[in-house]
Biopython code that builds the backbone (N, CA, C, O; Angstrom):
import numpy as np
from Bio.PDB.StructureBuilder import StructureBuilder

atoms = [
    (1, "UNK", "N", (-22.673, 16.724, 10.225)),
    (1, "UNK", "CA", (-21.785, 15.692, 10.682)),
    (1, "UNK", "C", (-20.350, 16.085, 10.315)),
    (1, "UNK", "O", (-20.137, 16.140, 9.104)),
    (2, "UNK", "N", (-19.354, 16.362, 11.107)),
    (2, "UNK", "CA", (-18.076, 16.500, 10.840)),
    (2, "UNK", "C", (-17.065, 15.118, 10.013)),
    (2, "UNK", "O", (-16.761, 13.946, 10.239)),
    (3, "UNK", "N", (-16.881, 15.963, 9.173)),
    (3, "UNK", "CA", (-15.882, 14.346, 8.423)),
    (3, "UNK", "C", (-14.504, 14.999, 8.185)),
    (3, "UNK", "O", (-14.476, 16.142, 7.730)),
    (4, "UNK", "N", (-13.512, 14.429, 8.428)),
    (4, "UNK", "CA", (-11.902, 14.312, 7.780)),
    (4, "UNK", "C", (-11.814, 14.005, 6.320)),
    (4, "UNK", "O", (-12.245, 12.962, 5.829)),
    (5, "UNK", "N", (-11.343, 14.789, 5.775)),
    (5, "UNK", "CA", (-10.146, 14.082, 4.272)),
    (5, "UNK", "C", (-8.598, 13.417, 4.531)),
    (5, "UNK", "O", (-7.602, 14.114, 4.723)),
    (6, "UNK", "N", (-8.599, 12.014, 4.498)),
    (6, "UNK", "CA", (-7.439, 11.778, 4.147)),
    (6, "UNK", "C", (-7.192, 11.363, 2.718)),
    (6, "UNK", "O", (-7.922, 10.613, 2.070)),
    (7, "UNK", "N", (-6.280, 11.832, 2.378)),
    (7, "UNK", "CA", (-5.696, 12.171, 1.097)),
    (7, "UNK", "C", (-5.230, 10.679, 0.842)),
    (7, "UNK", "O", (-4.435, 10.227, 1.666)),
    (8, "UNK", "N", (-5.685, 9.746, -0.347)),
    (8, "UNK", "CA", (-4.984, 8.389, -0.397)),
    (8, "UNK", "C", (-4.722, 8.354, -1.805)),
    (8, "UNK", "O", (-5.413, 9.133, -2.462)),
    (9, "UNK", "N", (-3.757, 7.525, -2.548)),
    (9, "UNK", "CA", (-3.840, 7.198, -3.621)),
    (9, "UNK", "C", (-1.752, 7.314, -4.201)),
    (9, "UNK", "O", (-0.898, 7.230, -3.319)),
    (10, "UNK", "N", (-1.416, 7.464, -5.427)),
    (10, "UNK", "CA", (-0.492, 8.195, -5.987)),
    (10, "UNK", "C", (0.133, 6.756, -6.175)),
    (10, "UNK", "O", (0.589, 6.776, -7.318)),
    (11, "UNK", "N", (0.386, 5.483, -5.599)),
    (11, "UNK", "CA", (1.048, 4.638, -5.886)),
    (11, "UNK", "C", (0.104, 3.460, -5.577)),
    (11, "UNK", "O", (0.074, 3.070, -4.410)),
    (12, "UNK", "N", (-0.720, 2.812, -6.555)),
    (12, "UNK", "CA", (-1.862, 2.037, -6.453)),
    (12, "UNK", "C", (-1.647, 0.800, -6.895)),
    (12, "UNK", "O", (-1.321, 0.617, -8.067)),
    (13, "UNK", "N", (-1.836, -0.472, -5.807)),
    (13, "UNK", "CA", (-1.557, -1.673, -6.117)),
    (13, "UNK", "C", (-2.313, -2.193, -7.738)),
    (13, "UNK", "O", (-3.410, -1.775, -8.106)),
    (14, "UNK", "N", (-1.682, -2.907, -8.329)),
    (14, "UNK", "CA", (-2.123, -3.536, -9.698)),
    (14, "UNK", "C", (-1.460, -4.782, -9.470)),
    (14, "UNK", "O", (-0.589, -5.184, -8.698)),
    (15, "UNK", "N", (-2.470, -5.479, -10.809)),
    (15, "UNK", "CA", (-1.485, -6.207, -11.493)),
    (15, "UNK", "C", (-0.145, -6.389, -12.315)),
    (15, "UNK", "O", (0.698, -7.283, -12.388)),
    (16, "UNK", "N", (-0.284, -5.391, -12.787)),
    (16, "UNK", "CA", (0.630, -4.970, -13.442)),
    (16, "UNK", "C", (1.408, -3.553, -13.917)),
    (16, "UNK", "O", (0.497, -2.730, -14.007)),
    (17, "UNK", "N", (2.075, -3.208, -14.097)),
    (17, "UNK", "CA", (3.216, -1.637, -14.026)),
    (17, "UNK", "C", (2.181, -1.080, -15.015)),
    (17, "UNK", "O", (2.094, 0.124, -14.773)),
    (18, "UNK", "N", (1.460, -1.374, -15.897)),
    (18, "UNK", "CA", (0.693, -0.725, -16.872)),
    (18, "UNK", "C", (-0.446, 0.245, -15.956)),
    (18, "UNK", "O", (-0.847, 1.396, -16.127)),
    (19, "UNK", "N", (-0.746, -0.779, -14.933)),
    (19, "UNK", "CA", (-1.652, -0.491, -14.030)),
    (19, "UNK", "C", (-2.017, 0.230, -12.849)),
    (19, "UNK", "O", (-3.050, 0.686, -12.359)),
    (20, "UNK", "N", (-0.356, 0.148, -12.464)),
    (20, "UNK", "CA", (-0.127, 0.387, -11.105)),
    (20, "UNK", "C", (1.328, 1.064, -10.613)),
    (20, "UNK", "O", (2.062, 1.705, -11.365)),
    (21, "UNK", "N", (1.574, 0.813, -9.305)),
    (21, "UNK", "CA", (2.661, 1.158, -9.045)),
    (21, "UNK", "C", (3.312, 0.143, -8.183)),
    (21, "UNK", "O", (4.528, 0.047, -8.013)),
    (22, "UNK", "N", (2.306, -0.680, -7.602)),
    (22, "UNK", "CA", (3.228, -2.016, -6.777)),
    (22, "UNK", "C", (2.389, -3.280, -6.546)),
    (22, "UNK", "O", (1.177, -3.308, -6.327)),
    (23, "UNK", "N", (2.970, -4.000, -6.603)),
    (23, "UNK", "CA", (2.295, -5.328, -6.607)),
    (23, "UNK", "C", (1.193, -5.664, -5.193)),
    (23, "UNK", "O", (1.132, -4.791, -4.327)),
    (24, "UNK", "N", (0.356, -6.946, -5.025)),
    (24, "UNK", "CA", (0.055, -7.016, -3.860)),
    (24, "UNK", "C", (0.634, -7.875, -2.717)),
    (24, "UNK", "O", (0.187, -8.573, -1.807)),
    (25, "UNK", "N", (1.861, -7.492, -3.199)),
    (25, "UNK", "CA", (2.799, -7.992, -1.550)),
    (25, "UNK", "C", (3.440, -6.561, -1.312)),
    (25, "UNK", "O", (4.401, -6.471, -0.548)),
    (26, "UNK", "N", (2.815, -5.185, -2.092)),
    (26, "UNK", "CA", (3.614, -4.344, -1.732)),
    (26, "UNK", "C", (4.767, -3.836, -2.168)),
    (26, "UNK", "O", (5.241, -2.842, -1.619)),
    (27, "UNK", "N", (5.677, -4.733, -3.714)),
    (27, "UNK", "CA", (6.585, -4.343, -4.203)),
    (27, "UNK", "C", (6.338, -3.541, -5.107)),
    (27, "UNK", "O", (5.326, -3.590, -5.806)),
    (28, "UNK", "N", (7.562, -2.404, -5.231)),
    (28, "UNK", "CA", (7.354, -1.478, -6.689)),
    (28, "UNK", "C", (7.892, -2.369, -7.851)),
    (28, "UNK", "O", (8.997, -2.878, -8.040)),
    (29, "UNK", "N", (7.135, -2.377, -8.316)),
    (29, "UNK", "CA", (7.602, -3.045, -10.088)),
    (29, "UNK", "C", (8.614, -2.612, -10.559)),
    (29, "UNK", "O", (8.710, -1.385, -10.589)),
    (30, "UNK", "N", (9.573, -3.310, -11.020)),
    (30, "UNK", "CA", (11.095, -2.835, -11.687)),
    (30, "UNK", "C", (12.146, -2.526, -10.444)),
    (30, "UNK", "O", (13.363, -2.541, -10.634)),
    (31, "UNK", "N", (11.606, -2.268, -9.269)),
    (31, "UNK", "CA", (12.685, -2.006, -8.283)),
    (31, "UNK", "C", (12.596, -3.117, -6.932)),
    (31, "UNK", "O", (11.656, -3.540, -6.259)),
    (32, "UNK", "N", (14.259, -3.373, -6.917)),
    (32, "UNK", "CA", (14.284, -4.838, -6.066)),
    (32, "UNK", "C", (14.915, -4.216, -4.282)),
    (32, "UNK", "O", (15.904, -3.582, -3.913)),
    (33, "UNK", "N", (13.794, -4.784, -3.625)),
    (33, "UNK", "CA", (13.749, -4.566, -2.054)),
    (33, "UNK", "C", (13.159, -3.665, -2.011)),
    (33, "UNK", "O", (13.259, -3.074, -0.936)),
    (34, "UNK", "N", (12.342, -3.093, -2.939)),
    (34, "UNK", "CA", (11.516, -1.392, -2.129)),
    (34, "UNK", "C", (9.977, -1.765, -2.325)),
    (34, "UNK", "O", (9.171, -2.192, -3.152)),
    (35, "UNK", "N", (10.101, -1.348, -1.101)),
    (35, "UNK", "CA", (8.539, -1.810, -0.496)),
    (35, "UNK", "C", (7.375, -0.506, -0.211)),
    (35, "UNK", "O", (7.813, 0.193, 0.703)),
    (36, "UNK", "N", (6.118, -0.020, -0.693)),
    (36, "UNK", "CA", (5.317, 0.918, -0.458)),
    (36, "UNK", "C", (4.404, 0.563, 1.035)),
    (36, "UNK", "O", (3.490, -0.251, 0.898)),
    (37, "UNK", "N", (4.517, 0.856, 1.734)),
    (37, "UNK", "CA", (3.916, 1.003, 3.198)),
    (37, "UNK", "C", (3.522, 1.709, 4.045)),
    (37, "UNK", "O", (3.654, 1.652, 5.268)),
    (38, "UNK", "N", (2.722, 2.815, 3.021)),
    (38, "UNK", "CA", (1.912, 3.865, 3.394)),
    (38, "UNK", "C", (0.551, 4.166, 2.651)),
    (38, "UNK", "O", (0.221, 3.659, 1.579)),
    (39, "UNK", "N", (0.066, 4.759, 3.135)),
    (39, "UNK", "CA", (-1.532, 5.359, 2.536)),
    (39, "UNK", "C", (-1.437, 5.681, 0.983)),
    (39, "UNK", "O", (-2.490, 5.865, 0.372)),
    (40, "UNK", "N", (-0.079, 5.765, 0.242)),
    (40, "UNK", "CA", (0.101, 6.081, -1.129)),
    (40, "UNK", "C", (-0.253, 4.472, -2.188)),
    (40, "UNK", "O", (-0.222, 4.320, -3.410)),
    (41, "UNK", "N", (-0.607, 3.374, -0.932)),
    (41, "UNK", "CA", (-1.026, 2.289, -2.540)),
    (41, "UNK", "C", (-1.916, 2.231, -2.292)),
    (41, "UNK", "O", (-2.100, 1.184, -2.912)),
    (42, "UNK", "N", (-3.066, 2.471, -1.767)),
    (42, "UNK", "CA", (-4.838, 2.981, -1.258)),
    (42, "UNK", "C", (-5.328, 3.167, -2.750)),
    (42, "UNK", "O", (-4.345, 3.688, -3.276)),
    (43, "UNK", "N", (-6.009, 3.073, -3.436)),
    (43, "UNK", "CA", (-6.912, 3.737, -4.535)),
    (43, "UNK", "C", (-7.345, 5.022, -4.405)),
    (43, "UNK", "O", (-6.913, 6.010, -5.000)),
    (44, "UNK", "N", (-8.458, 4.948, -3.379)),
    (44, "UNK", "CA", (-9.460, 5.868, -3.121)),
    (44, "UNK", "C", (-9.087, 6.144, -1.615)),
    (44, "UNK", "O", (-8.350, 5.495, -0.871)),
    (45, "UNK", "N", (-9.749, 7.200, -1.400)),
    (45, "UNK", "CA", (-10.115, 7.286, 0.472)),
    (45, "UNK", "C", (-11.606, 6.257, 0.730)),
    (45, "UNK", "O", (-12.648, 5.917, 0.170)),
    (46, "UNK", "N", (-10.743, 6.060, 2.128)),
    (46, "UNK", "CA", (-11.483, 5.202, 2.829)),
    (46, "UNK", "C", (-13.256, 5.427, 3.034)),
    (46, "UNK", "O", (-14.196, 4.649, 2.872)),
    (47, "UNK", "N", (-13.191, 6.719, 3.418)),
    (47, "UNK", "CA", (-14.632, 7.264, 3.887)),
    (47, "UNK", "C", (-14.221, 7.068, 5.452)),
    (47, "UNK", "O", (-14.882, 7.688, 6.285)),
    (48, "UNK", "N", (-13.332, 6.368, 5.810)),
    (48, "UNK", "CA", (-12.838, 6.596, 7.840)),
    (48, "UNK", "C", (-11.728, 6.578, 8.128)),
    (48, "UNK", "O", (-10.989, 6.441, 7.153)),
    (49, "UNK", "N", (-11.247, 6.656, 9.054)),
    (49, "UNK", "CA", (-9.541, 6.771, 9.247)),
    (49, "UNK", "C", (-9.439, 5.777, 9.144)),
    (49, "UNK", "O", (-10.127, 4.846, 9.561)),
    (50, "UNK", "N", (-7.932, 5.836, 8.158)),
    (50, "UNK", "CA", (-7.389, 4.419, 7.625)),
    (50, "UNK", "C", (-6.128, 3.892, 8.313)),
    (50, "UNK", "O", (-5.373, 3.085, 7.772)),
    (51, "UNK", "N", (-5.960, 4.352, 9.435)),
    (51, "UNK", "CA", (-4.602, 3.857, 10.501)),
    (51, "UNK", "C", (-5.202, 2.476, 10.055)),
    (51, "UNK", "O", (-5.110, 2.126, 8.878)),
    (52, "UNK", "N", (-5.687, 1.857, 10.803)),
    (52, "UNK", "CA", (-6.388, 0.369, 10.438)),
    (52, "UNK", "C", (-5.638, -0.278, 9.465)),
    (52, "UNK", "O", (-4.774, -1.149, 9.563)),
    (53, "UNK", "N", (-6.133, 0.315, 8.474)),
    (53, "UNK", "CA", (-6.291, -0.647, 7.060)),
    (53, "UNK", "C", (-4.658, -0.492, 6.358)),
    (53, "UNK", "O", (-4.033, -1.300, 5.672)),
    (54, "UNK", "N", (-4.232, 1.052, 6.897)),
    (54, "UNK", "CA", (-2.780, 0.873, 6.428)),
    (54, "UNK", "C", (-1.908, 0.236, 7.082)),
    (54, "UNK", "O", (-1.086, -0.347, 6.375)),
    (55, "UNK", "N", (-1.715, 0.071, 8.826)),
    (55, "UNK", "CA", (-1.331, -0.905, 9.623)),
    (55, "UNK", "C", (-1.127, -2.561, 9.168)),
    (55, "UNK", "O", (-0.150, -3.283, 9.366)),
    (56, "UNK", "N", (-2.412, -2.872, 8.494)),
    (56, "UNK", "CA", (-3.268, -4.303, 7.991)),
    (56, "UNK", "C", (-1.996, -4.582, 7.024)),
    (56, "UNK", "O", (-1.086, -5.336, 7.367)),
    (57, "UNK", "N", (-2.028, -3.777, 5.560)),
    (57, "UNK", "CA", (-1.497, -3.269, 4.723)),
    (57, "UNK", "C", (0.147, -3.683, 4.648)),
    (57, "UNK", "O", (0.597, -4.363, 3.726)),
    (58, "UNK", "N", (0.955, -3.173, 5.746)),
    (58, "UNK", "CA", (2.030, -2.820, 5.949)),
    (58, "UNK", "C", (2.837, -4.287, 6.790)),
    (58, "UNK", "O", (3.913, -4.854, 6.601)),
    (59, "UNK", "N", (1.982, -4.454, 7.524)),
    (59, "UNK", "CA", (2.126, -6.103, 8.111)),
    (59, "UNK", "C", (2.032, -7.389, 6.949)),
    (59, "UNK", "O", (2.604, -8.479, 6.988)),
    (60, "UNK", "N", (0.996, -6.784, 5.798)),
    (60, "UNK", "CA", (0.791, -8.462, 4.921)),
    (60, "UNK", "C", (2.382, -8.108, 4.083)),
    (60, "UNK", "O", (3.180, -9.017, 3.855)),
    (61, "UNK", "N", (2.603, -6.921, 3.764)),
    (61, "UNK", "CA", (4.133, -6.666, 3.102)),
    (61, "UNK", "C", (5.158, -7.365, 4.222)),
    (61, "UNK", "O", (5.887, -8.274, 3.827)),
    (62, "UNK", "N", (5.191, -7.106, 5.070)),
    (62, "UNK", "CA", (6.532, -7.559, 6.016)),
    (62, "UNK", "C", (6.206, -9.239, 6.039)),
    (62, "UNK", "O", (7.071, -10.065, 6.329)),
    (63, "UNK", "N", (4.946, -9.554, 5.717)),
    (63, "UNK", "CA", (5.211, -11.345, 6.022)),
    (63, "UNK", "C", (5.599, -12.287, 4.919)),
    (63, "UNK", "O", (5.854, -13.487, 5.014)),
    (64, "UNK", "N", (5.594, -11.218, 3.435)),
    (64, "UNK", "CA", (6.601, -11.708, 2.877)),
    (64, "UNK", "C", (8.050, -11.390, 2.575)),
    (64, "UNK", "O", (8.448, -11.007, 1.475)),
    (65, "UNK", "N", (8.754, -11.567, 3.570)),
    (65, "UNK", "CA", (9.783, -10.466, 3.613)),
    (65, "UNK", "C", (10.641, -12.477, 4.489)),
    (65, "UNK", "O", (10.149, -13.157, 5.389)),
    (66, "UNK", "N", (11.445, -12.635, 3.989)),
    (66, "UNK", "CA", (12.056, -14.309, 4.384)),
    (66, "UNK", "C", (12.898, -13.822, 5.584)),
    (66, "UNK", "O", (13.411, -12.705, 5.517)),
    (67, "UNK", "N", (13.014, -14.333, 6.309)),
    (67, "UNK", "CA", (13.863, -14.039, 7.620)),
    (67, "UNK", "C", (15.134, -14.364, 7.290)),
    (67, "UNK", "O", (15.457, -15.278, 6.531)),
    (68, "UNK", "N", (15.905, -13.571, 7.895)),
    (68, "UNK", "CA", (17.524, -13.906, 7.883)),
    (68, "UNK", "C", (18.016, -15.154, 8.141)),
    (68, "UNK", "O", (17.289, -15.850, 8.851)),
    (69, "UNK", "N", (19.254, -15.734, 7.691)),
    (69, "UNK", "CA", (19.430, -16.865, 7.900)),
    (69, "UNK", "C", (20.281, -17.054, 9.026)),
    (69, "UNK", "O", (20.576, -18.192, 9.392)),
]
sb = StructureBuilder()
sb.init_structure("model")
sb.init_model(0)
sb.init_chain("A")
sb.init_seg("    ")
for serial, (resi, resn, name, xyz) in enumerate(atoms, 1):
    if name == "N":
        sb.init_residue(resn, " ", resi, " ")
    sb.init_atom(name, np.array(xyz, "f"), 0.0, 1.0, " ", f" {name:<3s}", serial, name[0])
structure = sb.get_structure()
């Protein structure tokens, strides 16, 4: 059976900076407006292509993001 490696991990949602590298709305801990929105806050690999789940991912970050006034 042919399988892909995608490579995931390096900046992994936590609870906390002890833990992790960004919260689960997607913020980096200690830094204000920077947002991770790629395959780098994943844990592990998926086991399938993760367009999906990083798409999913990248949208729940932007809906907390307050609209301009």
């Amino acid at each position: 059976m042919p399988t892909t490696a995608h490579c995931m991990g390096g900046a992994a949602m936590a609870a906390s900076p002890e833990e992790g590298v960004c919260d689960g709305q997607n913020r980096v801990f200690h830094y204000r407006n920077m947002l991770i929105c790629d395959s780098s806050m994943l844990a592990a690999n998926l086991g399938v292509n993760p367009s999906l789940t990083i798409t999913a991912l990248a949208e729940h970050a932007m809906s907390h993001i307050p609209p301009k006034d």
